[in-house]
N, C-alpha and C positions, 0 to 999 in steps of 0.2 A: 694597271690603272690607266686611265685616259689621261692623253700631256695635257688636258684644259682642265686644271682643277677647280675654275670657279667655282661649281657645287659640289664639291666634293663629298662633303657628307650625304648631300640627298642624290648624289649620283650611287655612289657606296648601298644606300640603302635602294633605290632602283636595280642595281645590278639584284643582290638580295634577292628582292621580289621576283627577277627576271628566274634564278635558278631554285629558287621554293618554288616556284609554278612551275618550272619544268620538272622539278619530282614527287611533286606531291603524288600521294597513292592516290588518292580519290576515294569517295564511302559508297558508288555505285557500279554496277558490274565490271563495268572498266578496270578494275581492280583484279579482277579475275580475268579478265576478257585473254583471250589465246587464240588468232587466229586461224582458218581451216587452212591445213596445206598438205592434206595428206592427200589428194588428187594431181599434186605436181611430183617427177620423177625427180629423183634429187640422186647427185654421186659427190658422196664428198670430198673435198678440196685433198689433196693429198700436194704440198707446196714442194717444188724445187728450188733449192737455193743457188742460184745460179755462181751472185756473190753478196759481198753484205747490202749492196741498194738493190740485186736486181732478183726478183721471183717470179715462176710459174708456175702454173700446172693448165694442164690441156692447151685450148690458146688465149687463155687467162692471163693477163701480165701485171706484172707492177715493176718499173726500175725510176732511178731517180737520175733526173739529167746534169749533165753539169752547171747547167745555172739553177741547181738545186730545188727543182719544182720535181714531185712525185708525179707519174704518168703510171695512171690506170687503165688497163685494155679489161672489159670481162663482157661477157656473155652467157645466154639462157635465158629459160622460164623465170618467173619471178622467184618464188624460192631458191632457184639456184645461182641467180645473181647477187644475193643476199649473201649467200655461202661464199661465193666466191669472193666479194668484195671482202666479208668481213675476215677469212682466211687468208689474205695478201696482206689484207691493213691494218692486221691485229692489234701490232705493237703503236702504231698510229693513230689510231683510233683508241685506245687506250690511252694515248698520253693525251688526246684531247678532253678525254671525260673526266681527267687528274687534275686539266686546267679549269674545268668546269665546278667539279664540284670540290675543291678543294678551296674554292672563295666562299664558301659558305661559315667554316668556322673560323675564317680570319673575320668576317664584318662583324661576324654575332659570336661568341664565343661559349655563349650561355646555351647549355643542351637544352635547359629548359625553356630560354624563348625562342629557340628552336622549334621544340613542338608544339608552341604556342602558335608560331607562323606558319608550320606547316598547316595544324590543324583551321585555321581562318582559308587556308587556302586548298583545302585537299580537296575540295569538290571541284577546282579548277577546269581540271583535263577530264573530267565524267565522260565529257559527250565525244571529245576529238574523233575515237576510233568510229563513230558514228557516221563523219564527214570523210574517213577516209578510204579509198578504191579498196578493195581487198585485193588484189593483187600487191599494191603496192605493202600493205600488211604483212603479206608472204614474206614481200622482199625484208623488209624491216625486221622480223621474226627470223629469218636465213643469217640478216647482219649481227643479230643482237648475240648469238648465241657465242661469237667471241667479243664481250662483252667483258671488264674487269668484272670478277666475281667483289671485288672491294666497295660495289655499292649498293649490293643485293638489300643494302638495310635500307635503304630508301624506299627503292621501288623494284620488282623483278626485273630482269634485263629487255624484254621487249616493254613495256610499260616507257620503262629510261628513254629506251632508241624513239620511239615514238612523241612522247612529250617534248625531248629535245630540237624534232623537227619545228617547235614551235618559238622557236631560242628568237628567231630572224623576226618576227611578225610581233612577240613583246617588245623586243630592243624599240624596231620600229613606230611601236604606240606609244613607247616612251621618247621620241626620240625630242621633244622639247628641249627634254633635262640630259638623255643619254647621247646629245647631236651627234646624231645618225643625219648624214647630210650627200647621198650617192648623187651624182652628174651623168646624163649619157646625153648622148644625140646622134641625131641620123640625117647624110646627105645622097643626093643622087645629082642626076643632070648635070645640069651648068655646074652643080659644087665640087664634083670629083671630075679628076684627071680623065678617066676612063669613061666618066657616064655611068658607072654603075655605082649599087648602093651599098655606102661604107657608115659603120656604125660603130661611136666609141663609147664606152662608159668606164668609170673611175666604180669599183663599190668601196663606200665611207662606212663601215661595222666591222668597227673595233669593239673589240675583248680585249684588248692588251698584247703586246708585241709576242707574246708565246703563240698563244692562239693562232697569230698568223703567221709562223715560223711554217710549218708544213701546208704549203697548198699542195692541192691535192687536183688534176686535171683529169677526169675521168671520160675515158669513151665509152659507150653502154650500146650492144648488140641484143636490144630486148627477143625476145621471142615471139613477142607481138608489137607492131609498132614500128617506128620508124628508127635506124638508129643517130646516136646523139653524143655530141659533148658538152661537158659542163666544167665550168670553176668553181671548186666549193673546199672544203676542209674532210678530213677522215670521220668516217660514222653520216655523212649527208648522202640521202638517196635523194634530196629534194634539188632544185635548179635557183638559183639567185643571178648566174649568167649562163648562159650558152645556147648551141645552133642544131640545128638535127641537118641529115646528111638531106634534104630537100630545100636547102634553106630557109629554115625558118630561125630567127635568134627572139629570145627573150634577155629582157633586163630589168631589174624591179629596183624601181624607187620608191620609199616611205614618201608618203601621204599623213595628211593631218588627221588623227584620229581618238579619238577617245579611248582611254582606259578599257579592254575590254574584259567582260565579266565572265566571261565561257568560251572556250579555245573551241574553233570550228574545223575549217582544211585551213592549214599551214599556204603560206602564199606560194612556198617553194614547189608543193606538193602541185598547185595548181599550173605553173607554169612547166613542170616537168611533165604532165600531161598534153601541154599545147605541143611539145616537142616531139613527144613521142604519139603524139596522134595527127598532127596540125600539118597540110600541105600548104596552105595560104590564109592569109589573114583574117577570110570570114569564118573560115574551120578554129582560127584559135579563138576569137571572140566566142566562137559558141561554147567553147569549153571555159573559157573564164565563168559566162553568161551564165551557168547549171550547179558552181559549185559555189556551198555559202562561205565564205570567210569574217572572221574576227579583228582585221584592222583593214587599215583604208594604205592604198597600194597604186603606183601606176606600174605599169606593165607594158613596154615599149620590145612592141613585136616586127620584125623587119622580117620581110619578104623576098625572095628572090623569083618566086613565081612573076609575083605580083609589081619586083620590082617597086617597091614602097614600103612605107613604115607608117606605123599608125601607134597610139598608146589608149589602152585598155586600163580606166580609170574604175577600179572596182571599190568598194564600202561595204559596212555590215547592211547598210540601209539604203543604198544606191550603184548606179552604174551610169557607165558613160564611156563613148570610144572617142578621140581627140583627133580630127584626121584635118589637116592641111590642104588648101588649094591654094592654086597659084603662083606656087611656091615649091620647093622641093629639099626641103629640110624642116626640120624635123626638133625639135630642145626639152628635155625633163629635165626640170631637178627635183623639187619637194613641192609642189603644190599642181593641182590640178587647171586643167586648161578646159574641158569640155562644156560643151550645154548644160550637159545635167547636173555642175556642182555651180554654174553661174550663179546662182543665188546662196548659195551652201557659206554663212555667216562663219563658221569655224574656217574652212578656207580661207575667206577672205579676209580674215586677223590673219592667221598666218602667211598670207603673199605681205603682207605690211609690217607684220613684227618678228620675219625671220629673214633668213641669208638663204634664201630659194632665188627670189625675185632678183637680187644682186647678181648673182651667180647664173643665170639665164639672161639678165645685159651683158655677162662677161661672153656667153656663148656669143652674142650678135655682135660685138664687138672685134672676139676672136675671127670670125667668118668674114667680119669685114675686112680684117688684115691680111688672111691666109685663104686667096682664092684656088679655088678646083684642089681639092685636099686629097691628100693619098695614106698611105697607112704611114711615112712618118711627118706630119703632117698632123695628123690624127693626134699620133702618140704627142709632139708639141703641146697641142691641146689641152690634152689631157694632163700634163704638167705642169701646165702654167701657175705659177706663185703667188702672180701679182693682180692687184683691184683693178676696179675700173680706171681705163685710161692710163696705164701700166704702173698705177700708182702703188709705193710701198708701203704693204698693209699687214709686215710680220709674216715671218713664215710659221705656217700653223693656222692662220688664220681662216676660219669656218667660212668665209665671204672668197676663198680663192676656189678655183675649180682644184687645183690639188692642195689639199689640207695635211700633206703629210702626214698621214694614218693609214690612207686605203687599204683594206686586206687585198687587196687586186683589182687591175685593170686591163681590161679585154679589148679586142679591136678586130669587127669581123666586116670580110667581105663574104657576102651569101652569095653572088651570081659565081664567086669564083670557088667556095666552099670553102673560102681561109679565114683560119682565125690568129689571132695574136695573144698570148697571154706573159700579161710581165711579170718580173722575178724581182724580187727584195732588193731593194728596199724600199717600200711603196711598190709606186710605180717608177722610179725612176731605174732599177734594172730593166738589164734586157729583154726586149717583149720575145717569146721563141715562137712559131710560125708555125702551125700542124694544115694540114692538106688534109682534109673528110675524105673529100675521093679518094685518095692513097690510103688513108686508116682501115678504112671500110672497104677496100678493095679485094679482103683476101689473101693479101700481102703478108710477107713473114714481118711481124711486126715492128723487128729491131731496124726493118727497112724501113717499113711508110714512116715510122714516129720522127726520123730525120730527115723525112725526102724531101722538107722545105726548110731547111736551117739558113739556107744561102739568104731568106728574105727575113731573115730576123732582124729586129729595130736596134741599134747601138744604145747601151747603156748610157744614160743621162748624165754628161760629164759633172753637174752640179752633186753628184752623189758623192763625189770624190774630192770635194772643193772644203775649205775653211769653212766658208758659210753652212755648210750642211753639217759638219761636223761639231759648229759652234749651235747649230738649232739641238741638236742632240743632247750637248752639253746644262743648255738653258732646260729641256723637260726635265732633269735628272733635276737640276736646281730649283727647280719649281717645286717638286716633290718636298725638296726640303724645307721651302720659304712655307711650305702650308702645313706641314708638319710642327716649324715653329708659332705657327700663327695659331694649330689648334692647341700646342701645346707652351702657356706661355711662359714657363721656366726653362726652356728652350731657348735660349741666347744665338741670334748669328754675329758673327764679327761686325765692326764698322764696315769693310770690304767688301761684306758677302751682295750686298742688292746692288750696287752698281756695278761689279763683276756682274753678277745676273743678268741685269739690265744689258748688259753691252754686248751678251752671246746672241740678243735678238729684239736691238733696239725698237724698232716700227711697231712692234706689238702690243695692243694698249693692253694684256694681260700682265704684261710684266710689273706693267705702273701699277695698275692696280691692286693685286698680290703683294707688291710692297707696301702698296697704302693700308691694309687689312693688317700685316701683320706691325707697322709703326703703331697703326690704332689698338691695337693689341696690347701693345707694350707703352701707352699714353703718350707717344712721340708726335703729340697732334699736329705741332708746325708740318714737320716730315709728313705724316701721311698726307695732309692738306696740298702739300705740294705735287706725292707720288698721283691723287685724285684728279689732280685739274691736269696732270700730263696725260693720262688716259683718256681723257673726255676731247684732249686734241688728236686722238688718234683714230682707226675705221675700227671702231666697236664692232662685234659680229652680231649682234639684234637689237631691235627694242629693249625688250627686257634686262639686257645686258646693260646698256646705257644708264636703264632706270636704276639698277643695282647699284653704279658708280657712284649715279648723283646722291641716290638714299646713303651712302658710305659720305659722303662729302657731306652733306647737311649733316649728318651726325659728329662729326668731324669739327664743323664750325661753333656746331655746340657746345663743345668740350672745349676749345679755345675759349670762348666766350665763359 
């Protein structure tokens, strides 16, 4: 469960809806739908175990490194990429779909409104496969068939694999209530050391601390195409980060988006095509530009051609490319910056009543302190804790550039073909350094995967410090403070909220969580008081503030 329990309950029932829409059967052909792949050669996987993290077969790889990130090498036609991956990642991929769908009868517990939610939503995913390349199909049908057999009662195994690619794009339309809240940005010129262009991003989509136990760094040698790496999880043929061996990087940030009512192409699906077909920036805009999608997304594509960045602001109901002059950097976080949303009234609530806008002054601010940036530099950036004007604002807090959640944070140089991907916890382990040229050279693999360990970024001493391990402390307590608050024959000691309170004082979460659960148990003075200490602290939205004060006026009521 996410450490921000403000909404707990209707986050609970979001997630829900997030994974009933990813398996609903559907009541039209899709239901049946089997993709063609009987015109691709396929030999199947046949694994050597090399030892317990390391396998192959052909020049197929998966080992796991010692800052515990999983490294995928595969290669082929699309079917047989499919095999391959899903033949190396079995057991990982597996235990991702354990995390997935085993939250469904912890929220609801009832078989029967179970099928009462599936049934409201089975026509969900009808159309997906309609939107989706048949190739990529191939691939997905290749993956699926080492699938747990443990969830066939939901939906067949390709059904599963294929609606799941759509996990990233609900999260993201929910992400009001699910705050989903990813950071990137891009500089060149005058901002980097070298002149050339460096690009960082933080991704904020959390599932919960298992979830993101196994990253997964994949290299892909398609058959057609360009090849590429990406950072994603076990069972992803989709891209949420990564660069093809011509530099091109994508990075997607949620966009403000409405609820959508029919799953289209997966955003992941869209940007894994830019990579694998895209030599420079106009070639990827045309492939965003052809496919429809289902929530609203920016998509910041950096160039080494072209030497520049640019971001691809797509919708169900619009489009728009964000491009810089004058200037040579580059900022996303969650709202859109282009012409074509300048009038777009849902946007523009959301640059005012979210932690996008805050978090994009923290980018210009950060630039202004840390001139001509290098990759650690970057990674700085990318860690920072603190509000505006280095003010403390709670660690955790949705308004810092690191929220202590990320499932990963990447740091690419395109003109040099390096990328950086860090290891747990966040981001603040070691980022480890892969070399494209060396991957993709040819090379015996167990070579190129380390032939740039020497520029790997030091582990973030804060990981190891009191304060990080007292921030840990306080989510585990929180857990409980809201558990007594829903549950109010649930006693905590007199000890327990200011113990609390003190693993992660700056945080107006903590006040407030104690103010709900004093109001809870009619300790009006108490809450009255935990109320107005929150409201002196950097709340993470609008909406959040209003929540405090609507708890405090009812608060003053009950005194009265």
């Amino acid at each position: 469960m996410k450490k921000n329990n403000r909404f707990t309950m209707t986050f609970r029932g979001i997630q829900l809806i997030l994974i009933l829409s990813l398996i609903s059967c559907g009541i039209s052909k899709s239901v049946h739908h089997i993709p063609e792949v009987s015109s691709y050669t396929l030999e199947t996987p046949k694994i050597n175990k090399i030892n317990d993290s390391t396998f192959s077969f052909n020049r197929n790889y998966l080992t796991k490194n010692k800052q515990q990130l999983w490294e995928l090498y595969i290669k082929g036609n699309p079917l047989q990429l499919g095999y391959n991956n899903g033949a190396l990642t079995q057991s990982l991929m597996q235990q991702q779909e354990e995390i997935f769908f085993s939250k469904v009868e912890g929220f609801v517990p009832s078989k029967f409104k179970q099928k009462l939610l599936r049934g409201f939503l089975k026509w969900y995913n009808r159309k997906m496969y309609l939107n989706v390349r048949e190739d990529y199909q191939a691939e997905l049908y290749g993956l699926s068939q080492y699938s747990s057999d443990k969830y066939n009662f939901i939906a067949p195994k390709y059904l599963r694999n294929l609606y799941l690619h759509g996990a990233h794009d609900i999260g993201h339309a929910m992400q009001d209530l699910a705050m989903v809240g990813c950071t990137s940005l891009a500089v060149w010129n005058e901002n980097t050391e070298d002149g050339q262009l460096l690009i960082g991003r933080n991704f904020d989509f959390y599932v919960g601390d298992e979830f993101a136990k196994n990253k997964l760094i994949e290299f892909v040698e398609p058959e057609a195409g360009i090849p590429y790496m990406s950072v994603s999880w076990p069972g992803m043929i989709g891209v949420v980060s990564g660069m093809n061996k011509e530099g091109i990087t994508v990075t997607i940030n949620a966009g403000k988006s409405r609820i959508p009512l029919t799953a289209k192409t997966p955003i992941s699906l869209v940007t894994r095509e830019i990579l694998q077909y895209a030599k420079n920036i106009e070639e990827a805009i045309a492939i965003a530009k052809k496919r429809k999608v289902f929530v609203s997304e920016s998509i910041l594509v950096g160039s080494a051609h072209d030497k520049n960045a640019v971001i691809i602001e797509v919708s169900p109901e619009n489009f728009g490319v964000y491009r810089v002059e004058n200037t040579s950097k580059v900022f996303c976080t969650n709202h859109f910056q282009s012409e074509a949303y300048k009038e777009d009234k849902r946007n523009q609530k959301h640059i005012i009543e979210s932690h996008s806008e805050y978090r994009y002054e923290k980018l210009q601010e950060l630039l202004q302190e840390k001139k001509k940036l290098n990759p650690e530099k970057m990674a700085a950036i990318l860690r920072d804790k603190s509000g505006l004007k280095d003010q403390k604002i709670g660690y955790g807090n949705e308004k810092a550039i690191n929220q202590l959640l990320a499932h990963h944070a990447v740091i690419f140089s395109p003109e040099k073909r390096l990328v950086w991907v860090s290891s747990n916890p966040y981001q603040l382990g070691e980022f480890v350094c892969y070399d494209l040229n060396e991957i993709f050279s040819g090379k015996k693999l167990e070579e190129s995967l380390k032939a740039k360990t020497a520029l790997n970024i030091a582990r973030d001493p804060f990981a190891d410090s009191e304060e990080f391990n007292n921030y840990e402390i306080s989510k585990m307590l929180g857990s409980e403070v809201s558990n007594a608050t829903d549950n109010k024959k649930m006693a905590l000691s007199d000890d327990f909220i200011p113990y609390y309170q003190s693993m992660n004082p700056d945080y107006w979460l903590v006040y407030y969580q104690a103010g709900r659960y004093y109001l809870g148990i009619n300790e009006f003075s108490k809450a009255k008081t935990e109320f107005e200490k929150a409201l002196t602290k950097e709340i993470t939205t609008v909406p959040d503030r209003q929540n405090v004060e609507k708890y405090l006026k009812k608060t003053l009521k009950k005194l009265k």
